[in-house]
C-alpha positions in Angstrom: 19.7 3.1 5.8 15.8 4.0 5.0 14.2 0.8 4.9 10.9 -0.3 3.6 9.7 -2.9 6.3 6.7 -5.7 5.9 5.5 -6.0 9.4 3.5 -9.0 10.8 3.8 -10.3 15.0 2.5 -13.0 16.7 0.9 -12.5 20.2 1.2 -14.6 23.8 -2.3 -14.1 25.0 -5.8 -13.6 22.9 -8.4 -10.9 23.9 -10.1 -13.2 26.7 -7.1 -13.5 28.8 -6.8 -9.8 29.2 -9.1 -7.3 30.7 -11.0 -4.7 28.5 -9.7 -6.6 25.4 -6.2 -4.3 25.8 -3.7 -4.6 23.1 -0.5 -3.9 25.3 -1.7 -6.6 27.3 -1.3 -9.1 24.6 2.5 -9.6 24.2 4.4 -10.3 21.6 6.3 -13.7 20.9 7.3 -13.1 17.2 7.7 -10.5 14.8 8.4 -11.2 11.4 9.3 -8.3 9.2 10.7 -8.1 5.0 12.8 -5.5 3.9 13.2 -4.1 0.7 16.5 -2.9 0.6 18.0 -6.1 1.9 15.4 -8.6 0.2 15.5 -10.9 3.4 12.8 -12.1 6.2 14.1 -11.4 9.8 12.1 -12.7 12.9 12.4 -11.1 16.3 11.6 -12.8 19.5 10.5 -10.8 22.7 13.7 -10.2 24.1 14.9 -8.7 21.2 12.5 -6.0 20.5 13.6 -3.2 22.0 17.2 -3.9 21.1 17.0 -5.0 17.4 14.1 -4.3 16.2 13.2 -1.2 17.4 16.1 1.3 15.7 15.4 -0.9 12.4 11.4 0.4 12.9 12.4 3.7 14.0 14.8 4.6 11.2 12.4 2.9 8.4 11.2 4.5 5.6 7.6 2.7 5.1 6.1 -0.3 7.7 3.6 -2.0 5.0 1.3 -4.6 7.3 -2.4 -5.6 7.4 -4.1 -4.0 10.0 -1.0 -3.2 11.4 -2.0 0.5 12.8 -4.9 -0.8 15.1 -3.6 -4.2 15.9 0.3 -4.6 15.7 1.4 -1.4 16.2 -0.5 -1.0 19.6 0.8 -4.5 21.1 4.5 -3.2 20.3 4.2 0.0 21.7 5.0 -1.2 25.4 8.2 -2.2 24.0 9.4 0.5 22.1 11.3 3.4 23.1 9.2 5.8 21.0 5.6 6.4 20.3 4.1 4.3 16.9 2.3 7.2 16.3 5.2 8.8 14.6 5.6 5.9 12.2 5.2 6.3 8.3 2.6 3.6 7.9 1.2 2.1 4.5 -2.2 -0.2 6.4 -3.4 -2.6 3.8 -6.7 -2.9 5.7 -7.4 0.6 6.1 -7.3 1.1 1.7 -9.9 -1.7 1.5 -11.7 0.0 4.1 -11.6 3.2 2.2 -12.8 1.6 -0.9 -15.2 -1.0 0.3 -16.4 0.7 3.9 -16.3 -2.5 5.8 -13.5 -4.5 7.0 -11.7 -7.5 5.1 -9.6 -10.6 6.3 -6.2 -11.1 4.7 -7.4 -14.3 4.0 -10.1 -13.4 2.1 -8.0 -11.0 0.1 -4.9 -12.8 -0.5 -7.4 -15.9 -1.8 -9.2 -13.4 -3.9 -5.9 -11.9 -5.4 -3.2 -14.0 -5.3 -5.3 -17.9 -5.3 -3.9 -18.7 -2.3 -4.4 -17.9 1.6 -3.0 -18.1 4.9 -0.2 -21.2 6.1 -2.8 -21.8 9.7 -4.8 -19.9 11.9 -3.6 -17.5 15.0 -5.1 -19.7 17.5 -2.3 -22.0 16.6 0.4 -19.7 16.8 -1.7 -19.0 20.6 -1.3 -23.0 21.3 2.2 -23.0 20.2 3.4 -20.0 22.1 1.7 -22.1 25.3 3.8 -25.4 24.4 7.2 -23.2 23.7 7.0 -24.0 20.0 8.6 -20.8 18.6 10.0 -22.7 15.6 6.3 -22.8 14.7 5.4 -19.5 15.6 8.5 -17.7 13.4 7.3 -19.8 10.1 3.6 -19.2 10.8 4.6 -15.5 11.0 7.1 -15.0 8.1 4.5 -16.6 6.2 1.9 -14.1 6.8 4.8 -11.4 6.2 5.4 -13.2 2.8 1.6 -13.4 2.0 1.3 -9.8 3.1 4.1 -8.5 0.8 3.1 -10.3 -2.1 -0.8 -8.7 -1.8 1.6 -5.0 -1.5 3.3 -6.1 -4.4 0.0 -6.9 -6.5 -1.4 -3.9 -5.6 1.8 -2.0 -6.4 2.4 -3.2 -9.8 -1.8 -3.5 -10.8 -3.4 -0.7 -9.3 -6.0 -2.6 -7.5 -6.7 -5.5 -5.4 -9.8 -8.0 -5.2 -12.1 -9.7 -2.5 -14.7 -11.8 -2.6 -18.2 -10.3 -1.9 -20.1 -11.0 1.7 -23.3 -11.8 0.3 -22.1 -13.8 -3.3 -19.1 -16.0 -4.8 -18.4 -12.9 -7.2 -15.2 -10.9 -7.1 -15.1 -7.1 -6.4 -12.2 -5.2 -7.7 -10.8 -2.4 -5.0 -8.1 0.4 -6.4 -5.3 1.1 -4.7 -2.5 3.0 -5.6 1.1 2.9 -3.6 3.5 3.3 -6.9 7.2 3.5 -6.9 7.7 6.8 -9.1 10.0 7.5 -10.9 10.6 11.3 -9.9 9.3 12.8 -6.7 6.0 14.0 -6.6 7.2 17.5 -6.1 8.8 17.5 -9.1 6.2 15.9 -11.2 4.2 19.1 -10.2 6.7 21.8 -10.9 7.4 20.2 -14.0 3.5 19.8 -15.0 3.4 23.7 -13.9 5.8 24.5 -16.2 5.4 22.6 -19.1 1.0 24.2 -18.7 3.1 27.7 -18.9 4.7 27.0 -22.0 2.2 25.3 -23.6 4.5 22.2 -24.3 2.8 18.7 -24.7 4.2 16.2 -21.6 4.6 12.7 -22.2 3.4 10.7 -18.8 3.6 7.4 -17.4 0.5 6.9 -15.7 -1.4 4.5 -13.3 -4.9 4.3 -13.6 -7.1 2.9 -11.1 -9.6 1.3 -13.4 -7.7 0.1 -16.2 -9.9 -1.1 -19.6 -10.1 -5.1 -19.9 -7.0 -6.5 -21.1 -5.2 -2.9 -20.3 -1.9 -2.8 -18.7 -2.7 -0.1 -15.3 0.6 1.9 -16.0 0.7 3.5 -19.5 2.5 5.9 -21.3 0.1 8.6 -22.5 0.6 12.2 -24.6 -1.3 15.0 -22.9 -2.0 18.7 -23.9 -2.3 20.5 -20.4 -5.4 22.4 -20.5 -6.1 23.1 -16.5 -4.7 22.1 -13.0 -6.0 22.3 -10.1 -4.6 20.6 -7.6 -4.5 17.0 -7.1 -6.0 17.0 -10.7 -5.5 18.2 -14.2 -7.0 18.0 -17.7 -5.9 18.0 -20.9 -6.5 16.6 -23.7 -5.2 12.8 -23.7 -4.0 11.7 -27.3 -4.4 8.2 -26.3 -7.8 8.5 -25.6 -7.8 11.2 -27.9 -10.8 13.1 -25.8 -10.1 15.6 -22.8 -9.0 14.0 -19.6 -8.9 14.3 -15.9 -5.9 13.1 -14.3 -4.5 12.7 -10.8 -1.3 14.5 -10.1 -0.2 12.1 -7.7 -0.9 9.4 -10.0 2.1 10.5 -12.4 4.8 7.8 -12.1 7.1 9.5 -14.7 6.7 12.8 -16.8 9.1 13.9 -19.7 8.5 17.6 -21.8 8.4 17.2 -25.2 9.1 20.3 -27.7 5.5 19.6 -29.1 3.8 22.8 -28.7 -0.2 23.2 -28.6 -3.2 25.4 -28.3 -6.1 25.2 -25.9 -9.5 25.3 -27.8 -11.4 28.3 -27.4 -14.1 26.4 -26.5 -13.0 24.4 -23.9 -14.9 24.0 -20.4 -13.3 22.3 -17.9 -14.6 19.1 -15.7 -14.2 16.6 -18.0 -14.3 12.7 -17.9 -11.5 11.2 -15.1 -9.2 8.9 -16.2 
């Protein structure tokens, strides 16, 4: 069964006791991972890796982590059976990144977004490895798998995510979009194609990345399809009641009505995005 996994692990060694600050030198003593489908935290200790864990990663449908593809990832490749490469990864980190262009610590956007941060620090989880405390280690770890999947599931549900600002107290708001639709994308399209042929108005459920104060992110909107061109259409928005851009892969849900309309003979495309 596809899974969607929240990944977090726990190393043996730090950077200074390896040479040329190698990840697959590190080791792994935990790995703490969520899934979806079964709501339940697992935790995986060295020797069971390459047994347990590995068809569970290979076989999953998403791995959701922070900073997972340049950091996890590589310390569990040397005990996997296949390359991590060929993962489907969702990297937390790597959408702040985008949006903000530096780099972010899940404490500082957990305490931003959720009001609350991480259970300890990694250097305990260093000291307890050392001292054969794996108890520890596993609750330190499905911790930060908890914490992690609870920033996912902000972002999932709100669109965006926050972080408190290097050089100030003040919080900066970063979109992110990783919705469950409701229909495959593919089909959103084809039927956005069609109902554009017909001239038929299309009701959509849609997430937008910069919601209005006091606006719920996902809203049901009309919309006349005047244009698409892919990833983006416009139309004229009855909500807004003003022509609209819009981001195909935004569309979360999209019913055909029998509503039939016109384009204006005086329309020019590019309009405002929504």
């Amino acid at each position: 069964m596809a899974e969607r996994l929240v990944l977090d692990l726990e190393t043996q060694r730090d950077f200074n006791e390896v040479d040329g600050r190698k990840m697959e030198l590190l080791g792994v003593s935990v790995v703490g991972v969520y899934s979806y489908a079964e709501n339940r935290f697992d935790a995986y200790l060295e020797a069971d890796i390459a047994s347990k864990l590995a068809p569970r990663l290979q076989a999953a449908e998403l791995l959701i982590g922070f900073n997972i593809r340049r950091f996890d990832l590589p310390v569990l490749q040397p005990y996997l059976p296949f390359s991590v490469a060929a993962l489907p990864v969702l990297d937390i980190m790597e959408e702040i990144v985008k949006n903000l262009g530096h780099r972010v610590s899940l404490e500082s956007l957990a305490q931003a977004t959720l009001g609350r941060g991480k259970s300890g620090h990694g250097l305990d989880a260093l000291r307890w490895f050392k001292e054969g405390r794996f108890d520890l280690i596993t609750q330190y770890c499905l911790d930060d798998v908890k914490l992690t999947k609870e920033v996912y599931d902000y972002g999932q549900q709100h669109g965006r995510l926050f972080v408190t600002s290097r050089f100030s107290d003040q919080k900066l708001q970063v979109p992110v979009f990783w919705p469950q639709r409701k229909r495959e994308l593919g089909t959103i399209a084809k039927m956005l194609a069609e109902a554009h042929q017909k001239r038929l108005q299309v009701e959509i459920e849609y997430l937008s990345p910069a919601p209005a104060k006091g606006e719920s992110p996902a809203r049901t909107r009309r919309v006349d399809v005047y244009v698409i061109h892919e990833p983006y259409f416009e139309g004229y928005c009855h909500f807004r009641q003003a022509v609209r851009q819009f981001r195909i892969d935004r569309i979360l849900d999209i019913r055909p009505t029998w509503q039939r309309y016109t384009v204006p003979a005086d329309y020019v495309p590019a309009a405002g995005a929504e």
